[in-house]
Structure formats: C-alpha cells, structure tokens
GUSELO-311945 format. One record per residue: z, x, y of N, C-alpha, C, O in turn; residue number from 0; residue in three letters; chain. Coordinates in steps of 0.05 Angstrom, whole numbers. Last residue first. Layout:
REM residues N
<nupa n_Z="Z" n_X="X" n_Y="Y" ca_Z="Z" ca_X="X" ca_Y="Y" c_Z="Z" c_X="X" c_Y="Y" o_Z="Z" o_X="X" o_Y="Y" resi="NUM" resn="ALA" chain="A"/>
...
This chain:
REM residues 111
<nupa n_Z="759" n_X="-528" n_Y="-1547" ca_Z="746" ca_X="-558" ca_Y="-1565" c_Z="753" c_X="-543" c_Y="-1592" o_Z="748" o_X="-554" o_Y="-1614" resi="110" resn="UNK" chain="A"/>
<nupa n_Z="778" n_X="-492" n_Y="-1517" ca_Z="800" ca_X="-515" ca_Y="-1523" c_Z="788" c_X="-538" c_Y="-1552" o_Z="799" o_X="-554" o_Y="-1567" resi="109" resn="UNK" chain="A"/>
<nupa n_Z="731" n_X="-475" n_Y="-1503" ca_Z="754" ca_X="-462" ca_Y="-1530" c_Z="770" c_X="-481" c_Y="-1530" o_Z="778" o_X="-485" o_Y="-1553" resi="108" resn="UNK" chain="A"/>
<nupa n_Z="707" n_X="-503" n_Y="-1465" ca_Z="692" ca_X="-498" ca_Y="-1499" c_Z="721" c_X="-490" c_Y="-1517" o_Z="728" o_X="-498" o_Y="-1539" resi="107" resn="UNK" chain="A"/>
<nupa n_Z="748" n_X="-495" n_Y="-1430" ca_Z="735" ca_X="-527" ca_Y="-1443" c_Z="725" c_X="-523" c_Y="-1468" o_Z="732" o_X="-534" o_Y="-1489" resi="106" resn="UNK" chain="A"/>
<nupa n_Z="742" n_X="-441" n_Y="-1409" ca_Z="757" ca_X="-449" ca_Y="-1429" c_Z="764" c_X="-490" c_Y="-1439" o_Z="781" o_X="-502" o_Y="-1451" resi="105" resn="UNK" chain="A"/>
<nupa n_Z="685" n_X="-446" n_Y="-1403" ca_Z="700" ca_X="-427" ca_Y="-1428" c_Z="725" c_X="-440" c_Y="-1434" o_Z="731" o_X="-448" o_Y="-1457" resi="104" resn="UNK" chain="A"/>
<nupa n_Z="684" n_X="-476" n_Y="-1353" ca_Z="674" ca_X="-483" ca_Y="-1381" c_Z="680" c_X="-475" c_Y="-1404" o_Z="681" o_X="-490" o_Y="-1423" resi="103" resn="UNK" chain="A"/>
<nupa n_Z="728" n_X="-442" n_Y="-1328" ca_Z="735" ca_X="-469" ca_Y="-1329" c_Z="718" c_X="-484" c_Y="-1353" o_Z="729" o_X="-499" o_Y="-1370" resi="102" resn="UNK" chain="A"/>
<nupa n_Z="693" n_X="-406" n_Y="-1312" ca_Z="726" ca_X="-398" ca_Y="-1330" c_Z="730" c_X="-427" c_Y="-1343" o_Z="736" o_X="-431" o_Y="-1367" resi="101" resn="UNK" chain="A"/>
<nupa n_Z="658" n_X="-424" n_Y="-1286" ca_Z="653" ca_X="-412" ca_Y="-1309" c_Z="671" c_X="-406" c_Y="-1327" o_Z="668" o_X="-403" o_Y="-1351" resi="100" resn="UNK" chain="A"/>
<nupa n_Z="673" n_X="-438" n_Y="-1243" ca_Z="658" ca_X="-454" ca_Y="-1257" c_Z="658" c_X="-451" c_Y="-1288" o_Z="658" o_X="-467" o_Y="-1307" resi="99" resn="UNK" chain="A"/>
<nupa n_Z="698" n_X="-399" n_Y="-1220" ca_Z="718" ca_X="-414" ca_Y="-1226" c_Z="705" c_X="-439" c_Y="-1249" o_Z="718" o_X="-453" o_Y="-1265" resi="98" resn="UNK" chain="A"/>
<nupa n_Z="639" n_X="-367" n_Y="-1216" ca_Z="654" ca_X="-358" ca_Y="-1231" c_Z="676" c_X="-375" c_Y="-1238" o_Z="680" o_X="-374" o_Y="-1262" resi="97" resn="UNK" chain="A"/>
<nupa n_Z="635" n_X="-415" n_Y="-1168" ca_Z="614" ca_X="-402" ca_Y="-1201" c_Z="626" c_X="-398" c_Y="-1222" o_Z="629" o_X="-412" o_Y="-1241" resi="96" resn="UNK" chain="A"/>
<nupa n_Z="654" n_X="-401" n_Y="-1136" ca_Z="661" ca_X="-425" ca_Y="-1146" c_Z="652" c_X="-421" c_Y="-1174" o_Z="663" o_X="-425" o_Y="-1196" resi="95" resn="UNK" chain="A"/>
<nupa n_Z="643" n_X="-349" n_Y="-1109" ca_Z="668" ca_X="-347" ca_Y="-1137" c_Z="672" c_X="-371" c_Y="-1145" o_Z="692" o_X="-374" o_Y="-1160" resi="94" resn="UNK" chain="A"/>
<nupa n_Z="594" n_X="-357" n_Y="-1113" ca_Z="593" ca_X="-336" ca_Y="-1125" c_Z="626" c_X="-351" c_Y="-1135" o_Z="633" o_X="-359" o_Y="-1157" resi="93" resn="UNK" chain="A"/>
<nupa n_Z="604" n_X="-390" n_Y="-1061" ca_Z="577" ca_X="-401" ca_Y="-1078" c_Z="591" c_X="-382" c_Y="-1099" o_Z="608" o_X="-396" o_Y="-1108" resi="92" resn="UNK" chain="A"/>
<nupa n_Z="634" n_X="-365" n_Y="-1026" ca_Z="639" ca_X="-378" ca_Y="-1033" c_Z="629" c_X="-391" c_Y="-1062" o_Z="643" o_X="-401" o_Y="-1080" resi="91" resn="UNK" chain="A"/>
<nupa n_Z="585" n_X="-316" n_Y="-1024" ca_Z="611" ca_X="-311" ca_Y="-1034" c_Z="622" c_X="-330" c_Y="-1050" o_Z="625" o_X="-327" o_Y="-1074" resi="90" resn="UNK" chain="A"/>
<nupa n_Z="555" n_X="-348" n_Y="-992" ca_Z="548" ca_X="-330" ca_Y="-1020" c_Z="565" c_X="-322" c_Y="-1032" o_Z="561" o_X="-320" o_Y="-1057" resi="89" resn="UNK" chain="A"/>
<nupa n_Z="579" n_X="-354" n_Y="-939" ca_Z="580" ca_X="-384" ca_Y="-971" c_Z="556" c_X="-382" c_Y="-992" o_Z="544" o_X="-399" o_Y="-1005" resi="88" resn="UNK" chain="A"/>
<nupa n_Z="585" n_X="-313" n_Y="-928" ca_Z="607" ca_X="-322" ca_Y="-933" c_Z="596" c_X="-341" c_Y="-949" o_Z="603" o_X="-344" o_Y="-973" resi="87" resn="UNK" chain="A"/>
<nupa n_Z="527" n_X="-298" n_Y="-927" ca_Z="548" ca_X="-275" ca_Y="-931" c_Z="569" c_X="-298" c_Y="-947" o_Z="570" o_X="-301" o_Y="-972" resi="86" resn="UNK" chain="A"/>
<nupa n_Z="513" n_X="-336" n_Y="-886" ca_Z="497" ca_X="-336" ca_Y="-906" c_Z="516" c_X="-324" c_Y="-930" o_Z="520" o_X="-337" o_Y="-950" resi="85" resn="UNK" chain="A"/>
<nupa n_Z="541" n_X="-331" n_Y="-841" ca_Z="555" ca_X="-346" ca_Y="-850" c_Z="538" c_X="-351" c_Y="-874" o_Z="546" o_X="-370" o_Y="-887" resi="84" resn="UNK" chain="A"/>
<nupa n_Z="521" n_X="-270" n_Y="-829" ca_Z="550" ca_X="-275" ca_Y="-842" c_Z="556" c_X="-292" c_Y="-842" o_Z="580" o_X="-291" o_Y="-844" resi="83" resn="UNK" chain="A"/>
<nupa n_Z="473" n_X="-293" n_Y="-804" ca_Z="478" ca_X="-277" ca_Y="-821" c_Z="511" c_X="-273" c_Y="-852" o_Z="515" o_X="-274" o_Y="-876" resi="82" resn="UNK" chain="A"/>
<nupa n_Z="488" n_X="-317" n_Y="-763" ca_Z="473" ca_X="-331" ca_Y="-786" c_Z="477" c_X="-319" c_Y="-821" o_Z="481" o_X="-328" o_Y="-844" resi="81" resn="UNK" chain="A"/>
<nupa n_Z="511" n_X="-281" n_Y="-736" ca_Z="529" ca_X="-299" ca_Y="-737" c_Z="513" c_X="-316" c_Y="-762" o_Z="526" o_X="-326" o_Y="-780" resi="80" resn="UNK" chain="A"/>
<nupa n_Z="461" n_X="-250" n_Y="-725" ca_Z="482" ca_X="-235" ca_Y="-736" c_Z="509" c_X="-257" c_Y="-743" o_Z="528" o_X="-247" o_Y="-755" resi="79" resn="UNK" chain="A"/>
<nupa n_Z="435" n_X="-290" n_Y="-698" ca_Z="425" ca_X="-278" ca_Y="-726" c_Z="440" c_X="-261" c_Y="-736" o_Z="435" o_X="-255" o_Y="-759" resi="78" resn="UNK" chain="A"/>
<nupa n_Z="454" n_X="-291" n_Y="-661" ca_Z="458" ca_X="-312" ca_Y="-676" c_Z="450" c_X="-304" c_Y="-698" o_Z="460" o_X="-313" o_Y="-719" resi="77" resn="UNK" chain="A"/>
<nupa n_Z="460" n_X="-236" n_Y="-630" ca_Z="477" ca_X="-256" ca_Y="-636" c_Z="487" c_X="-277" c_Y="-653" o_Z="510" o_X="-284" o_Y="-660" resi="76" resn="UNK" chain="A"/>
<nupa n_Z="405" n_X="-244" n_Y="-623" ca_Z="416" ca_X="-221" ca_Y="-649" c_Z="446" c_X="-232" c_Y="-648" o_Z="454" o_X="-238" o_Y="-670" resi="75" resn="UNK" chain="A"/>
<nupa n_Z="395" n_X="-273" n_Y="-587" ca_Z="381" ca_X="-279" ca_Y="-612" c_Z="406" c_X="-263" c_Y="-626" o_Z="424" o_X="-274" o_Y="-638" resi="74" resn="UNK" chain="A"/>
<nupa n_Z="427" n_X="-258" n_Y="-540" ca_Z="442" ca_X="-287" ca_Y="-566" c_Z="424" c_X="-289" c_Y="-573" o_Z="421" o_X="-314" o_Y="-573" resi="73" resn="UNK" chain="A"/>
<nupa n_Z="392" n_X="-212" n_Y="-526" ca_Z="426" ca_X="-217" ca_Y="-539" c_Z="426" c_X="-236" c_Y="-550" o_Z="425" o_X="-234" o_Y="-575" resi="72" resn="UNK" chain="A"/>
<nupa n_Z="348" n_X="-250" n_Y="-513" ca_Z="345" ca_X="-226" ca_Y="-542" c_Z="378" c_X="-219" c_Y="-550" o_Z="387" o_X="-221" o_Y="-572" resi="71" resn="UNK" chain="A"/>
<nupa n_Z="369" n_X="-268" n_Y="-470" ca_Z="359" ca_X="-286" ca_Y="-488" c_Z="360" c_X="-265" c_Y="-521" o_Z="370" o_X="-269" o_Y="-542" resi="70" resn="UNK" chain="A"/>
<nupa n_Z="384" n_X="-225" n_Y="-443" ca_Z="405" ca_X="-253" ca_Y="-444" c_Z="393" c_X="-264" c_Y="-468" o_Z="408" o_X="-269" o_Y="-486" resi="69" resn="UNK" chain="A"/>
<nupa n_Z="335" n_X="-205" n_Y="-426" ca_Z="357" ca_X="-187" ca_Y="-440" c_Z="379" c_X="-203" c_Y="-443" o_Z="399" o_X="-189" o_Y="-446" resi="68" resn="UNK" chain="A"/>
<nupa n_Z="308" n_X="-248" n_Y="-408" ca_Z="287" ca_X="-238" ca_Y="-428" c_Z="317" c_X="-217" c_Y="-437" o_Z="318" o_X="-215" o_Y="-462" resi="67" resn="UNK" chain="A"/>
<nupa n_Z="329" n_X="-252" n_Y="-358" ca_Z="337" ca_X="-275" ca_Y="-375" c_Z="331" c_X="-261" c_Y="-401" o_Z="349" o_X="-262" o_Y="-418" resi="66" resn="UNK" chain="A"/>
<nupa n_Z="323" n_X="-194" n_Y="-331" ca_Z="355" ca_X="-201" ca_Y="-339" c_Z="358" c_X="-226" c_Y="-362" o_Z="376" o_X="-227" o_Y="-378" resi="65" resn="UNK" chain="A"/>
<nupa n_Z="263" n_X="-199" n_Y="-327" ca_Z="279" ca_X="-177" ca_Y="-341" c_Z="306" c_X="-190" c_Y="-350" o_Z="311" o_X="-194" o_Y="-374" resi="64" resn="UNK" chain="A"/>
<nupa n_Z="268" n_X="-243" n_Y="-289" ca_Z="261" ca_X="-248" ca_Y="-322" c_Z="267" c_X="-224" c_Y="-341" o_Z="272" o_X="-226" o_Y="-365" resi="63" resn="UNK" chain="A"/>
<nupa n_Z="291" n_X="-218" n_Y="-252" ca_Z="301" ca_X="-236" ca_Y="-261" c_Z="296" c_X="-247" c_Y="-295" o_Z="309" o_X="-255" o_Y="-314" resi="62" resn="UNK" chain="A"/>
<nupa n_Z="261" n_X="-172" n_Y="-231" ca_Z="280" ca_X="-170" ca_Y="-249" c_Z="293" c_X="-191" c_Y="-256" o_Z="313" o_X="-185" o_Y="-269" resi="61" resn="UNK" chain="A"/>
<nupa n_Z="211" n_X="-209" n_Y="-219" ca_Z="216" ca_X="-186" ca_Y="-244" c_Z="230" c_X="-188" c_Y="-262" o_Z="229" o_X="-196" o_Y="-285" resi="60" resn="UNK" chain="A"/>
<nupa n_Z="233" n_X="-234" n_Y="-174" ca_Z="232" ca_X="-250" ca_Y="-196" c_Z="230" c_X="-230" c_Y="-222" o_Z="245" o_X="-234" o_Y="-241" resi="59" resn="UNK" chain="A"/>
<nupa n_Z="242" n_X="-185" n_Y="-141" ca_Z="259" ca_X="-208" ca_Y="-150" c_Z="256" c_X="-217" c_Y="-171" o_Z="272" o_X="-212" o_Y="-190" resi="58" resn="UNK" chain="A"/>
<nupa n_Z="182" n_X="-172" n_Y="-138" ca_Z="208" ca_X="-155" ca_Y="-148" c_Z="228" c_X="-168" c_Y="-163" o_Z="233" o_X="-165" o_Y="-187" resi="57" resn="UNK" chain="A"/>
<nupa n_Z="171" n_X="-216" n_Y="-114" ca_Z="156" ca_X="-208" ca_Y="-136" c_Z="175" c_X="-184" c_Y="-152" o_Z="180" o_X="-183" o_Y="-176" resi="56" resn="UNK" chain="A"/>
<nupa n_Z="202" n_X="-208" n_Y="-63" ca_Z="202" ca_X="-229" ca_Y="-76" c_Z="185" c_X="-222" c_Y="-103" o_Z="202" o_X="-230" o_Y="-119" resi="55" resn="UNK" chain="A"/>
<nupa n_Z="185" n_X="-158" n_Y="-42" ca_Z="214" ca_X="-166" ca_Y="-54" c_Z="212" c_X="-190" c_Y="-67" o_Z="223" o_X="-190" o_Y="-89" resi="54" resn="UNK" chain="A"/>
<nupa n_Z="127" n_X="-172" n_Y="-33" ca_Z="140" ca_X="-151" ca_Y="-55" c_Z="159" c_X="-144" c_Y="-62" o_Z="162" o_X="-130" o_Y="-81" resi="53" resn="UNK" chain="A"/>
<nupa n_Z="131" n_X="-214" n_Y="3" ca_Z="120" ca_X="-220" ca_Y="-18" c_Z="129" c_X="-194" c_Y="-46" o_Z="135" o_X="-199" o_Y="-70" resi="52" resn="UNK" chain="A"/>
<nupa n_Z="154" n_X="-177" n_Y="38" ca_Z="171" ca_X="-207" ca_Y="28" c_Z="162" c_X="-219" c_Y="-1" o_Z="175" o_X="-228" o_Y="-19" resi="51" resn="UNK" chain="A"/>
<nupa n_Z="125" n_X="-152" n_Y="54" ca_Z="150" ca_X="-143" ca_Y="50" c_Z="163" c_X="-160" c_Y="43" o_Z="187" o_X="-157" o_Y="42" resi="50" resn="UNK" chain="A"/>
<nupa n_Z="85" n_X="-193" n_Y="76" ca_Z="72" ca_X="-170" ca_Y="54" c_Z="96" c_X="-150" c_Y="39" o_Z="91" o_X="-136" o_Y="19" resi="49" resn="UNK" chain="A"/>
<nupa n_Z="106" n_X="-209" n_Y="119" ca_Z="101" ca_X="-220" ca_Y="98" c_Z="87" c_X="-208" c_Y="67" o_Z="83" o_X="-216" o_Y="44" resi="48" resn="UNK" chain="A"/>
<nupa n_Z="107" n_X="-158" n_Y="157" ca_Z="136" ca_X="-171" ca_Y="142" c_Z="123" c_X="-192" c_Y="124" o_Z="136" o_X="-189" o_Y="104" resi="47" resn="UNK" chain="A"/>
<nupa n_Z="61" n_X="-153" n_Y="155" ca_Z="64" ca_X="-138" ca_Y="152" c_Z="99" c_X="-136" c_Y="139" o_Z="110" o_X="-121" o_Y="122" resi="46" resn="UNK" chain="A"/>
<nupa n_Z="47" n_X="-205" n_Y="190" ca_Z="27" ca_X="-198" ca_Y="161" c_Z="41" c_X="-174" c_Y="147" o_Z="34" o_X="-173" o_Y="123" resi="45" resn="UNK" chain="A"/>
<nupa n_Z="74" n_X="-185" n_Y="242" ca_Z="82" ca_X="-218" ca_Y="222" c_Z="62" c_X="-205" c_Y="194" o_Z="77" o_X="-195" o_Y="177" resi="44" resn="UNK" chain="A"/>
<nupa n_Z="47" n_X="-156" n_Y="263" ca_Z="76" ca_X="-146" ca_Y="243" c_Z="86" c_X="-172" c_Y="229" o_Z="102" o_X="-176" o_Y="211" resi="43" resn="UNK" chain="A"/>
<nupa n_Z="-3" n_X="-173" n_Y="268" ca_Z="-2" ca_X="-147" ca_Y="254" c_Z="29" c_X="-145" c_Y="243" o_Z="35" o_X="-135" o_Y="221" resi="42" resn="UNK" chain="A"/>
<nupa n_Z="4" n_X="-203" n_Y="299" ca_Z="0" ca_X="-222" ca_Y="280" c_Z="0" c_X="-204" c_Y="253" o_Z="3" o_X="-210" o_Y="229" resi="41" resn="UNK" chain="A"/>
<nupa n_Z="32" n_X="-166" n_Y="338" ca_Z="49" ca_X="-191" ca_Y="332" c_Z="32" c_X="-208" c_Y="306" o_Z="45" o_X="-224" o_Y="293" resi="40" resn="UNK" chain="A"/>
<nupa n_Z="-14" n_X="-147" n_Y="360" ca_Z="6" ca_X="-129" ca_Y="352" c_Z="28" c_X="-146" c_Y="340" o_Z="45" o_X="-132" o_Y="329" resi="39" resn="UNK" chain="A"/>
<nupa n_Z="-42" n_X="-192" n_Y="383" ca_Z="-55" ca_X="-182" ca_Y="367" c_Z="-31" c_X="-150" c_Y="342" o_Z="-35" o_X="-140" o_Y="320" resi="38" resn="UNK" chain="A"/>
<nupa n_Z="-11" n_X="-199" n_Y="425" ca_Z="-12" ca_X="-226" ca_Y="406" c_Z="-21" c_X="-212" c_Y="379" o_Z="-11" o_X="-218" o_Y="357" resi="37" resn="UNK" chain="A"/>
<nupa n_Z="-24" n_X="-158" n_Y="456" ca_Z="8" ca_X="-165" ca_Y="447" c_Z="5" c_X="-183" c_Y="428" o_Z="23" o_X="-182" o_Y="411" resi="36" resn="UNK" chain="A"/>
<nupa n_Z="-72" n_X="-161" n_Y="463" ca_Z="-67" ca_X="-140" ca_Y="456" c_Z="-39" c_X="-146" c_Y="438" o_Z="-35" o_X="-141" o_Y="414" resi="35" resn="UNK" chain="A"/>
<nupa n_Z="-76" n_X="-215" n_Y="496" ca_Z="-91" ca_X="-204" ca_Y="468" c_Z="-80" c_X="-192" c_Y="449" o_Z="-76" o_X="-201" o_Y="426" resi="34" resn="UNK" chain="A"/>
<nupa n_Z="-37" n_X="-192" n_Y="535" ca_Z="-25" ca_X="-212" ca_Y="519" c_Z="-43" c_X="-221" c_Y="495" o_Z="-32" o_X="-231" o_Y="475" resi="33" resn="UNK" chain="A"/>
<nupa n_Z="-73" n_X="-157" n_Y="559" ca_Z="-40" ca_X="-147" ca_Y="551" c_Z="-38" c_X="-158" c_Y="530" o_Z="-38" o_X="-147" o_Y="509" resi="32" resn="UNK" chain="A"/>
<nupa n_Z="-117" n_X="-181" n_Y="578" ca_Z="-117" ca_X="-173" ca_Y="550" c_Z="-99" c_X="-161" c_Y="547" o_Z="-103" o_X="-145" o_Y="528" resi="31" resn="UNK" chain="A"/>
<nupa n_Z="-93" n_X="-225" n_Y="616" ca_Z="-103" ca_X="-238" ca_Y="587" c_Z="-106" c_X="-215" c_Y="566" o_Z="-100" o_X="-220" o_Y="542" resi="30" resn="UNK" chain="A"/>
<nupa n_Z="-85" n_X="-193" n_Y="655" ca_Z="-62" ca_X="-199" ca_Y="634" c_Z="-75" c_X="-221" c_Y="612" o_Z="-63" o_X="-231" o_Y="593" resi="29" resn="UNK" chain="A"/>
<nupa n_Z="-135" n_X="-160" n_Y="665" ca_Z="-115" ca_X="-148" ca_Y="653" c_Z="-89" c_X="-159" c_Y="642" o_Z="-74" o_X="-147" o_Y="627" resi="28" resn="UNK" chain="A"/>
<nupa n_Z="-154" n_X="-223" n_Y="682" ca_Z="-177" ca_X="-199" ca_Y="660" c_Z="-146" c_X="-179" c_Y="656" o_Z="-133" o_X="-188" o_Y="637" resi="27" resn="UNK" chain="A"/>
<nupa n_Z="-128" n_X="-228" n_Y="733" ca_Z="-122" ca_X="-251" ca_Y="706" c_Z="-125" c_X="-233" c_Y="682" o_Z="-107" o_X="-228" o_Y="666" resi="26" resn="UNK" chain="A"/>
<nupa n_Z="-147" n_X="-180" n_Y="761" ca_Z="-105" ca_X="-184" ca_Y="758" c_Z="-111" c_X="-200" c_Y="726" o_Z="-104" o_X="-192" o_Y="704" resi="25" resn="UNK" chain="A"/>
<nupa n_Z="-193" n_X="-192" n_Y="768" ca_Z="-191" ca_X="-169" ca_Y="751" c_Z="-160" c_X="-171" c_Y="749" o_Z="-150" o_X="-161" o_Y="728" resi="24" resn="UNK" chain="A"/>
<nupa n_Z="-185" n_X="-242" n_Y="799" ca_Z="-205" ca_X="-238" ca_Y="769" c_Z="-200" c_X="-218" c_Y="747" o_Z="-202" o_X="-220" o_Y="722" resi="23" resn="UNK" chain="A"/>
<nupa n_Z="-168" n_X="-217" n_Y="844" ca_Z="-148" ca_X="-240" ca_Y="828" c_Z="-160" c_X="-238" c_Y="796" o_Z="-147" o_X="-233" o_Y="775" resi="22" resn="UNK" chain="A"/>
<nupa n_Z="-212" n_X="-196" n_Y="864" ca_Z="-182" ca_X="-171" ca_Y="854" c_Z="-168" c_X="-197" c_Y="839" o_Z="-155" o_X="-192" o_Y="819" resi="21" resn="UNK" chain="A"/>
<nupa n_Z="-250" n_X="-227" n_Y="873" ca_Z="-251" ca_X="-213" ca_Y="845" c_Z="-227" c_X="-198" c_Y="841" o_Z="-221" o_X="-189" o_Y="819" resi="20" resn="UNK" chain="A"/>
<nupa n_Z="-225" n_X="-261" n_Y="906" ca_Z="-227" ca_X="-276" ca_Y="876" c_Z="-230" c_X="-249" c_Y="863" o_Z="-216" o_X="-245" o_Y="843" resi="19" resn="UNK" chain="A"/>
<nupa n_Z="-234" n_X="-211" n_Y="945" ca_Z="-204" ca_X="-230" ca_Y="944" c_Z="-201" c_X="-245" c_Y="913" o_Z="-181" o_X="-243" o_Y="900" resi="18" resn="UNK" chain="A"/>
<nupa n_Z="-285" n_X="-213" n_Y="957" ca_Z="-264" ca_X="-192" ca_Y="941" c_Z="-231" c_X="-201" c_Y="933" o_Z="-214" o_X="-194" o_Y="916" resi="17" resn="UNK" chain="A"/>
<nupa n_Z="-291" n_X="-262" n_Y="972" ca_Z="-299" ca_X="-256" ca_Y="950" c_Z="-290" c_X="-233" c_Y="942" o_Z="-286" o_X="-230" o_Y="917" resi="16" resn="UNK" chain="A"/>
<nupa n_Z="-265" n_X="-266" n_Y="1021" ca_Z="-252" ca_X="-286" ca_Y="1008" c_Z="-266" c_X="-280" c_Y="973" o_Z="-256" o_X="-290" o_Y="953" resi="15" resn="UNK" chain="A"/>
<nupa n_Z="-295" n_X="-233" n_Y="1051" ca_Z="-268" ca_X="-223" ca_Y="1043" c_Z="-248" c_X="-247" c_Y="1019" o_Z="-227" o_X="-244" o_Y="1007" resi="14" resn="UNK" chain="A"/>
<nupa n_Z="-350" n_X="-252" n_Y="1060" ca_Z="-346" ca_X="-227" ca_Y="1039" c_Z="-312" c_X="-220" c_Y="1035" o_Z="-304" o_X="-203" o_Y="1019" resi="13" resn="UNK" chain="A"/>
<nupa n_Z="-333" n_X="-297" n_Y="1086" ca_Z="-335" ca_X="-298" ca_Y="1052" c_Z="-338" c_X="-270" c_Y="1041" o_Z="-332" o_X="-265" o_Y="1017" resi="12" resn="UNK" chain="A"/>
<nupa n_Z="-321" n_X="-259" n_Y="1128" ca_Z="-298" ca_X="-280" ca_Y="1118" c_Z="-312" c_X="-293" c_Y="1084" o_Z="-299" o_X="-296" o_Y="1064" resi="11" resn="UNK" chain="A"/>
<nupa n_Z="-369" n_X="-243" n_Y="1140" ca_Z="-343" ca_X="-227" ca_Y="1132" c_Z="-323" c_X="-234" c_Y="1116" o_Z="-311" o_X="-223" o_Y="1098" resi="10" resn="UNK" chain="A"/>
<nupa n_Z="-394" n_X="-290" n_Y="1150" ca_Z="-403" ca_X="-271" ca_Y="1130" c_Z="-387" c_X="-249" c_Y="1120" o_Z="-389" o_X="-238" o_Y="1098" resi="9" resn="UNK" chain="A"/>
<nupa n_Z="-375" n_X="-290" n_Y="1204" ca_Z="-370" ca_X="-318" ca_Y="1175" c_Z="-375" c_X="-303" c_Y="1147" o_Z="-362" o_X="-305" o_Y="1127" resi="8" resn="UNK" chain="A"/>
<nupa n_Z="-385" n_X="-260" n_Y="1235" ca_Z="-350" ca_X="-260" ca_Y="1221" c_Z="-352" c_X="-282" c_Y="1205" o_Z="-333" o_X="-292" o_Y="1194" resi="7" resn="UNK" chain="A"/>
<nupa n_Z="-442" n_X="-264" n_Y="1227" ca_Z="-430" ca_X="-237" ca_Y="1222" c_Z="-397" c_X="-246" c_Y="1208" o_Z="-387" o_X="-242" o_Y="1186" resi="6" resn="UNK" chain="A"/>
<nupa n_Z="-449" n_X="-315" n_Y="1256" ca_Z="-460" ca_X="-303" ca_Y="1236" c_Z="-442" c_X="-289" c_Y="1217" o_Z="-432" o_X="-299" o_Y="1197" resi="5" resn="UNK" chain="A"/>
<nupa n_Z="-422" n_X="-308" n_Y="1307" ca_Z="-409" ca_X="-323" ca_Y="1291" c_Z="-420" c_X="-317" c_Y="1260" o_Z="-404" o_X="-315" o_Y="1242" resi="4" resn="UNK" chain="A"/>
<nupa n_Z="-466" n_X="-265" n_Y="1327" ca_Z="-433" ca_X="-258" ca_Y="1314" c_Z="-420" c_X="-281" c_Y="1297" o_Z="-410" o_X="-276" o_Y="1275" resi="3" resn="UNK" chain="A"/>
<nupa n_Z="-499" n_X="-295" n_Y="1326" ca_Z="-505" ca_X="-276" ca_Y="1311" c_Z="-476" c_X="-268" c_Y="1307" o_Z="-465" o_X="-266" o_Y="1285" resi="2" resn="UNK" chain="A"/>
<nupa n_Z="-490" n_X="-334" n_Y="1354" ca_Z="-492" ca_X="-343" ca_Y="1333" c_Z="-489" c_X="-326" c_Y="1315" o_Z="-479" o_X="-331" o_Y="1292" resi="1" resn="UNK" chain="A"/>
<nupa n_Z="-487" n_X="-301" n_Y="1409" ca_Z="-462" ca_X="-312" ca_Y="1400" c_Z="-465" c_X="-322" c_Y="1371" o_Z="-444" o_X="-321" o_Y="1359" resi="0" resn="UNK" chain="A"/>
C-alpha cells in the first residue's frame, strides 16, 4: 500500500510539474510577444522622430530662406530709397547753387 501511495504521490507531483512548465512556457511566449511588440514600437517611435526631426530642419530652412529673402528686399529697398534721396538733395544742392550764383552776379553788377 506505501508503494502505491508512493506511486500516486509521485504522479501527482509529476502532474503538478508539467502543469508549472505548460504555465512557464504560456508566460515565456507572452513575455516575448510583448518584447517583440515593445521592441516594434521603440522602432516606429525612432522612426517618427527621425520624420520630425527632418520636417522640422526643413522648416526652419525654409524659414530663414524666406527671412534671408525679406531682409535682402528691404536692403535694396533702402538703398534704392537712399539712393534717390542722395539724387534729390543733389539736385536740390545744384539748383540752390545756381540761385546762389545768379544772385551773386547780380549783387556784383548792381555794385
């Protein structure tokens, strides 16, 4: 009778140990799903940040493209506005001159 009690005790942990290892090998395949999945997820997170970083560097580009073509307009802008106000009070300068000049002539001839 020991020998059987033996026997079905010995069964009963050999069944309670296949029992842990099918649970073992269930945990072992969803830990490495969720490896796997974590590991496919740090891959598209790096992969949208790497698409962000090259719109964003894009971005800014053309942004200094656009200030750098804003800024060179109202240079030539001003230098073309500099320009012709040099123009005009050369002129001005020129025919005071000349009114300068009528005006001494005829001072001298009057004398």
């Amino acid at each position: 009778m020991s020998e059987k009690m033996l026997e079905l005790h010995l069964n009963k942990i050999e069944h309670e140990y296949t029992n842990i290892t099918v649970w073992a090998s269930v945990l072992t395949i969803i830990f490495l799903v969720f490896s796997f999945f974590s590991l496919f997820k740090i891959e598209q997170s790096r992969k949208e940040i790497e698409d962000l970083r090259k719109k964003g560097k894009e971005d800014i580009d053309g942004t200094i493209t656009n200030a750098t073509n804003i800024f060179n307009g109202l240079r030539d802008q001003t230098n073309s506005t500099i320009d012709s106000y040099k123009e005009t009070i050369e002129n001005i300068i020129t025919e005071y001159q000349s009114k300068l000049d009528a005006i001494n002539k005829k001072k001298e001839g009057d004398e």
